[in-house]
C-alpha positions as CSV (number, residue, x, y, z in Angstrom):
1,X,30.6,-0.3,1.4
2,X,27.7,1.3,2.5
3,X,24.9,-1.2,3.9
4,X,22.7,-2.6,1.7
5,X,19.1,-2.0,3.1
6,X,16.1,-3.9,3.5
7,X,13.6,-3.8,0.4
8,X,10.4,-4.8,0.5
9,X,10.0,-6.0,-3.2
10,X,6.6,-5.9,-3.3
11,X,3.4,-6.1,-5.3
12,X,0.5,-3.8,-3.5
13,X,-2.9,-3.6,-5.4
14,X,-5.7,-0.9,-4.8
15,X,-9.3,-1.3,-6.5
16,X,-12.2,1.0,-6.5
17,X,-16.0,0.0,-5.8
18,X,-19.0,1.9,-5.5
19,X,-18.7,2.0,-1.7
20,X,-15.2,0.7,-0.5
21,X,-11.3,0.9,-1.6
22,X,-9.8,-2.7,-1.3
23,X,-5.7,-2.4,-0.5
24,X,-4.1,-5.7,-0.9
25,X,0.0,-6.5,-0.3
26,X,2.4,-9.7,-0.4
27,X,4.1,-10.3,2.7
28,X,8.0,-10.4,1.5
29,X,11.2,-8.5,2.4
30,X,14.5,-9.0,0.5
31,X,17.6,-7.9,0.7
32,X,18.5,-5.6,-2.2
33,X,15.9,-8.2,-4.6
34,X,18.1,-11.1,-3.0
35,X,17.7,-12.5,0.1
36,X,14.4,-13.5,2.0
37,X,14.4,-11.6,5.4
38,X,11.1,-11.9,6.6
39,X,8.4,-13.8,5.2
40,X,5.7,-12.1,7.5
41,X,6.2,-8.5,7.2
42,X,2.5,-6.4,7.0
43,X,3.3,-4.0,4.6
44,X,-0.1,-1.9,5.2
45,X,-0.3,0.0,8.1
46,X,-3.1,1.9,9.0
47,X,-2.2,5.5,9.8
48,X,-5.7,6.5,11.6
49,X,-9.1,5.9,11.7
50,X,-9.4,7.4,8.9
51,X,-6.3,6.4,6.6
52,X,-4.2,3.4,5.3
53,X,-1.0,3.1,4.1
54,X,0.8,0.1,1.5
55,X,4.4,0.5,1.4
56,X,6.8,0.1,-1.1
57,X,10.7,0.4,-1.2
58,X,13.2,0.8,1.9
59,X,11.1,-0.6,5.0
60,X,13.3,1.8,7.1
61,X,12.2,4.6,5.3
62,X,8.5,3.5,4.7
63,X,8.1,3.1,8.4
64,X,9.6,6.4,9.7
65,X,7.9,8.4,7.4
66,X,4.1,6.7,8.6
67,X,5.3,7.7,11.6
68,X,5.6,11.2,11.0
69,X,3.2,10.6,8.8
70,X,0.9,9.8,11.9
71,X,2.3,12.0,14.6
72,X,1.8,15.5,12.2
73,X,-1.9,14.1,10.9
74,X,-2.9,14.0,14.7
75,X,-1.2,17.1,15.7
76,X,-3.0,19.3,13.5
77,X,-6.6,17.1,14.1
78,X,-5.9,18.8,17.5
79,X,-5.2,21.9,16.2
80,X,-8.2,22.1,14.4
81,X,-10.9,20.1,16.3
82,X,-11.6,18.3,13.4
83,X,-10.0,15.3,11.4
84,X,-8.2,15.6,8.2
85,X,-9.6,15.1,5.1
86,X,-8.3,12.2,2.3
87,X,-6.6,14.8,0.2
88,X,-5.1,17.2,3.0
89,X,-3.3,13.8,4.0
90,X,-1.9,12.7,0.7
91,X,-0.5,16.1,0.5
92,X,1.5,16.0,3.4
93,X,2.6,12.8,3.2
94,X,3.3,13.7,-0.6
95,X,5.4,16.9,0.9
96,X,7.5,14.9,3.3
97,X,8.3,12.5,0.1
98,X,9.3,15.8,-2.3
99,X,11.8,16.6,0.7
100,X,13.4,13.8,1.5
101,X,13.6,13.1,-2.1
102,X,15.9,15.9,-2.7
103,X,18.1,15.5,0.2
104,X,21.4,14.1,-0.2
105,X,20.6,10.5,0.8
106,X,16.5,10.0,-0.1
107,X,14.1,8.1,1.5
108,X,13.3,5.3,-0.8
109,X,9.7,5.0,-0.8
110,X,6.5,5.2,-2.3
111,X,2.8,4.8,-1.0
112,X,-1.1,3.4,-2.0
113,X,-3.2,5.6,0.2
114,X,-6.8,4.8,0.8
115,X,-8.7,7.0,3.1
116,X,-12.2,8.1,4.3
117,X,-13.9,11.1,4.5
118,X,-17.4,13.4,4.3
119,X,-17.2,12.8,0.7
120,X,-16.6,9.3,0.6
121,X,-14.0,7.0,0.1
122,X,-10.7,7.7,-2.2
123,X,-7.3,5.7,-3.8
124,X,-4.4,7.8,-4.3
125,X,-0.6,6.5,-4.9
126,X,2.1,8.6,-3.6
127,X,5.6,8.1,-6.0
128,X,8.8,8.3,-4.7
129,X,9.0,11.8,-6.5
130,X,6.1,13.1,-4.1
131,X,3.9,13.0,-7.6
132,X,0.1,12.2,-6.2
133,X,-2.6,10.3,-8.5
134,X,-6.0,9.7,-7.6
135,X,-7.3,6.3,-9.0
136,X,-11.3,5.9,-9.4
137,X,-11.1,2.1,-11.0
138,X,-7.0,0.4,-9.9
139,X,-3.9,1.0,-9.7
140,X,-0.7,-1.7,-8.7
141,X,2.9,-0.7,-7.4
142,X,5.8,-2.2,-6.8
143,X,8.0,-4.6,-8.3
144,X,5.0,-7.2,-9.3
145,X,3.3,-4.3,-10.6
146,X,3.1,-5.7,-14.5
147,X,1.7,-9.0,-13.6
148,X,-1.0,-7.5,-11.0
149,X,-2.1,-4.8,-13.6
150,X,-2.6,-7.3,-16.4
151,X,-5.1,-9.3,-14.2
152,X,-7.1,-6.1,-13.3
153,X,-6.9,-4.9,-16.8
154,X,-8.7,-8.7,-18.0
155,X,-11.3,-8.7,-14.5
156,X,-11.9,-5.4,-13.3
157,X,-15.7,-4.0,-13.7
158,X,-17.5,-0.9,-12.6
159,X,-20.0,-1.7,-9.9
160,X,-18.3,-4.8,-8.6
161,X,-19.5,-5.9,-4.8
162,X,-16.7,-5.6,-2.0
163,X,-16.5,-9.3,-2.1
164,X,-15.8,-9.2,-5.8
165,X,-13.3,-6.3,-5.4
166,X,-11.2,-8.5,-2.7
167,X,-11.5,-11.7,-4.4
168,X,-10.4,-9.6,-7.6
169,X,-7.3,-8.1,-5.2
170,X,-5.9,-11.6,-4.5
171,X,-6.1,-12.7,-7.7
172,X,-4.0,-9.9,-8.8
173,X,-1.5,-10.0,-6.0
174,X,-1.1,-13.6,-6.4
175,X,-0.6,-13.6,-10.3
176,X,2.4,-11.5,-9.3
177,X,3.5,-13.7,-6.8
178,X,3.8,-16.3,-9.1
179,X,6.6,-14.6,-11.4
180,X,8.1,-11.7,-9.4
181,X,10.9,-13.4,-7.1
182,X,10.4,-10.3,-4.6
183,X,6.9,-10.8,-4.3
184,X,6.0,-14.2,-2.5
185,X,4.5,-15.7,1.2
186,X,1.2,-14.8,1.2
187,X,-1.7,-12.1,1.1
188,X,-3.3,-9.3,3.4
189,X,-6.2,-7.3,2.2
190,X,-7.8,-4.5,3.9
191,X,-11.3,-2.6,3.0
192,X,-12.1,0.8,3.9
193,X,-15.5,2.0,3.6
194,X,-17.3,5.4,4.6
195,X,-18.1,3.7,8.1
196,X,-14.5,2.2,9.2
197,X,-11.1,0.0,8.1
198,X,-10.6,-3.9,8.7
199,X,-8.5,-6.5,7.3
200,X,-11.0,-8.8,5.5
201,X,-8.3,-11.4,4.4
202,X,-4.9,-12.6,5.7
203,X,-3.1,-15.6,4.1
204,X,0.2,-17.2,4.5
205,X,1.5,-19.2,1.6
206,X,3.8,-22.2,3.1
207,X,6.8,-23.0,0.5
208,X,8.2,-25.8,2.5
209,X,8.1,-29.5,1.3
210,X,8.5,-32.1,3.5
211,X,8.9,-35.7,2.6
């Protein structure tokens, strides 16, 4: 039987404001939609100074291909002297997806990117086809996607502040969490703005009872 691999479930949530891109992912991994594995796993990575990366599908998968991801994005910043744009990014990644997804065994795996550039700051999700969509308001993947989407569709607003946009992230996230066994553990939400990337909020949700 071939071995089953590590999924991360997952409900990741990307909103739009008038300066910054909010990305905001549960922390669980299961096995095949089972089993708890890890109940700390960072599911955004950031790729650069200049990009970020929430993963959803085969964590074996997700992490080699930011690798390569990372590795080719800095080889040709080299190249040219200069860094890679939003877009240029989200097409490569996109053709390393469209590959692998036509090999024999495909990479399992699909990707919110937020990134920075001279013309601002961009959402773009990444299918496991390869397909690429730019987002100007939100956009939710994963397997709590239904539950986070309905809470943006009811709260989301053009204009909002950074603090309403990650408060609004959380929300949506954790409305997931509360129905979609492979979401669950807590919250970590990054902002990227014209100037830089941080994590802005970090939570761990405690399921243990003792008596």
């Amino acid at each position: 039987m071939e071995k089953e691999k590590l999924k991360t479930g997952t409900t990741l949530v990307g909103v739009v404001g008038k300066d910054s891109v909010i990305l905001a992912a549960d922390k669980r991994v299961t096995l095949a939609g089972r089993i708890v594995v890890d109940k700390k796993f960072n599911k955004i990575l950031q790729v650069n100074d200049y990009l970020i990366v929430a993963m959803s599908g085969s964590v074996s998968d997700a992490q080699l291909l930011t690798k390569y991801l990372r590795a080719n994005l800095k080889l040709n910043e080299l190249k040219r002297n200069k860094p890679n744009d939003t877009k240029e990014s989200v097409n490569f990644l996109s053709n390393i997806i469209y590959g692998s997804a036509r090999q024999f065994i495909p990479a399992i795996v699909g990707f919110l990117v937020a990134g920075r550039d001279e013309s601002g700051v961009h959402l773009y999700e990444v299918g496991i086809d390869g397909s690429i969509i730019e987002y100007t308001d939100y956009t939710s993947d994963g397997s709590g996607m239904m539950y986070a989407t309905g809470t943006m569709e009811a709260n989301y607003k053009k204009g909002m502040t950074s603090q309403e946009l990650i408060k609004l992230a959380v929300q949506a996230v954790n409305s997931a969490m509360q129905r979609d066994a492979a979401s669950g553990n807590g919250v970590e939400v990054y902002q990227i703005t014209k100037d830089d990337i941080k994590k802005v909020f970090e939570k761990e949700v405690n399921s243990i009872i003792s008596v």
